[in-house]
C-alpha positions as CSV (number, residue, x, y, z in Angstrom):
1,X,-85.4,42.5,-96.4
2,X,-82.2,43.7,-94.8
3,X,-82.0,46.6,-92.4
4,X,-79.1,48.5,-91.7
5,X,-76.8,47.6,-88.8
6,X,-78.3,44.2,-88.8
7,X,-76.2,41.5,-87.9
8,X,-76.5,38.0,-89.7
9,X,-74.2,34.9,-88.8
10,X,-73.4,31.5,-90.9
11,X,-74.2,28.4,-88.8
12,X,-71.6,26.2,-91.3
13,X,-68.4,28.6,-91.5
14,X,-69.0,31.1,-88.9
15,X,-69.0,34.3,-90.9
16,X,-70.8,37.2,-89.1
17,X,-72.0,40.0,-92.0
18,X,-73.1,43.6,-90.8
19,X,-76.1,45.2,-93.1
20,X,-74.0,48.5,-94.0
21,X,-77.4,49.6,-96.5
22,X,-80.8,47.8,-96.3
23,X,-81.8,46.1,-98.7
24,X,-84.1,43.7,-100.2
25,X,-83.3,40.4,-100.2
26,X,-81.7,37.3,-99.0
27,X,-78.0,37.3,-97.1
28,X,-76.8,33.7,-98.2
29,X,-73.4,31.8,-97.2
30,X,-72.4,28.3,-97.6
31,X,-75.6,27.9,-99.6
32,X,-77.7,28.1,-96.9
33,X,-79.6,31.5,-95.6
34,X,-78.0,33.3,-92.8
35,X,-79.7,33.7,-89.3
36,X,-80.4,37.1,-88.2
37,X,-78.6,37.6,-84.4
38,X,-80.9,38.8,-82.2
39,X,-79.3,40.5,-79.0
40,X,-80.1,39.7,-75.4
41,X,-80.2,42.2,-72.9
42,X,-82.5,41.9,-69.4
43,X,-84.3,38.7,-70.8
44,X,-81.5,36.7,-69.0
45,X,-80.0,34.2,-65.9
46,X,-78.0,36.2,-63.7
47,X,-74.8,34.6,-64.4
48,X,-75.0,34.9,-68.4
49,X,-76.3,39.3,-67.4
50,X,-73.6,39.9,-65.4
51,X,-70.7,39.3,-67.5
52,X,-72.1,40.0,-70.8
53,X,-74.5,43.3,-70.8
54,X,-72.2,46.1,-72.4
55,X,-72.4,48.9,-69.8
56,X,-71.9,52.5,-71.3
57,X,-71.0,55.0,-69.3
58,X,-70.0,58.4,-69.5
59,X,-66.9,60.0,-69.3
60,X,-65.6,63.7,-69.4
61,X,-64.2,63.5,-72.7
62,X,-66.4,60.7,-73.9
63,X,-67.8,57.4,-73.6
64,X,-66.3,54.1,-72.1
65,X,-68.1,50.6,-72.9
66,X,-67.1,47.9,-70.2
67,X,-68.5,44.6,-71.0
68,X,-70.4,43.1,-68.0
69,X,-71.3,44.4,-64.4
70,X,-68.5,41.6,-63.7
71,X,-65.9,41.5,-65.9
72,X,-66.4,39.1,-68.8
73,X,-63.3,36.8,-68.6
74,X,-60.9,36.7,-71.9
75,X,-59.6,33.7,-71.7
76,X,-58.6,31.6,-75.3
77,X,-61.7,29.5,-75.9
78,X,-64.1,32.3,-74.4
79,X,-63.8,35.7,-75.2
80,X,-65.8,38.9,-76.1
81,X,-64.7,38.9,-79.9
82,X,-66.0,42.6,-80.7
83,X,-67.8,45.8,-78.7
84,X,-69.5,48.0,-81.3
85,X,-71.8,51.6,-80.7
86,X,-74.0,53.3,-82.8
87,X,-75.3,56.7,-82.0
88,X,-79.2,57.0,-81.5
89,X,-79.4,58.3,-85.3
90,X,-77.3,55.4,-86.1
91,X,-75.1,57.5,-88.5
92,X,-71.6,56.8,-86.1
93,X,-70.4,53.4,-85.8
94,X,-67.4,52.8,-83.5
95,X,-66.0,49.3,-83.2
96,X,-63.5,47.3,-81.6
97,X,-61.9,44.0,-81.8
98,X,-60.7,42.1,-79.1
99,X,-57.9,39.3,-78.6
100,X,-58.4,36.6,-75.6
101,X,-56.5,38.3,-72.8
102,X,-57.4,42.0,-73.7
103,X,-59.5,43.6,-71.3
104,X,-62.7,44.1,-73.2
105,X,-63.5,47.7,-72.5
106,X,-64.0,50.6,-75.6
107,X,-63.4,54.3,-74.9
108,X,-64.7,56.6,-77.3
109,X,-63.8,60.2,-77.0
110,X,-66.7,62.0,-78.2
111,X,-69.5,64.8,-77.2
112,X,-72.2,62.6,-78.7
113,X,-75.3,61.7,-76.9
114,X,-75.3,58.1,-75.3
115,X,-75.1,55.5,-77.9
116,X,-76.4,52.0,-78.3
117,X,-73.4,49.2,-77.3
118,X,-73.3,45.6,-78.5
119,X,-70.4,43.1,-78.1
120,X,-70.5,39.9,-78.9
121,X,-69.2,36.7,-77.1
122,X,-67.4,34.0,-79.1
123,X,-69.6,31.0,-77.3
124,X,-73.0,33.1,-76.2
125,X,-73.5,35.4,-78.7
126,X,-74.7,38.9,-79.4
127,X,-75.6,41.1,-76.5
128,X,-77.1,44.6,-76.2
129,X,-77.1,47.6,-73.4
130,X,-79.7,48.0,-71.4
């Protein structure tokens, strides 16, 4: 069983597939199942925290999403690939896609409450706010 907003990743090609609907059944690529991504938050070394929690913080017209306490680097072989929030009723979804040498902040102009932020980092993976 799939649950919406889920995130599931191919360990042969690479694909990363978002859950729009749940759903029963298997999510299958390269003829193998797909692992569910499991984000880190707080459960983490110091150096991996600090440059790849998504903070959220709020601004007068909206929300801003900077990823890491210490700006993640965007270099070309390491970079934050995607920053994504979901309000707490999870019925808005805002994302963004990132290049290397972007800065990898989202700013969201909205009166919403404080959504949930992930991003995810092409080399460590999927990380959550706190």
């Amino acid at each position: 069983m799939t649950e919406k907003l889920e995130l599931y990743r191919c360990d042969i090609c690479g694909n990363i597939v978002e859950v729009v609907l749940s759903g029963a059944g298997e999510l299958v690529c390269c003829g193998k199942s797909m692992e569910k991504l499991e984000p880190k938050n707080e459960e983490l070394d110091t150096s991996l925290k600090e440059k790849h929690i998504p903070i959220v913080n709020r601004l007068d017209d909206g929300i801003e999403v900077v990823v890491g306490a210490n700006l993640h680097p965007m270099d070309e072989n390491h970079y934050i690939q995607f920053v994504e929030i979901t309000s707490p009723d999870k019925k808005n979804i805002t994302r963004k896609y990132f290049e290397p040498h972007e800065m990898p902040i989202l700013e969201y102009k909205c009166k919403c409450p404080t959504p949930t932020a992930i991003e995810y980092c092409n080399i460590h993976g999927l990380f959550e706010s706190r």
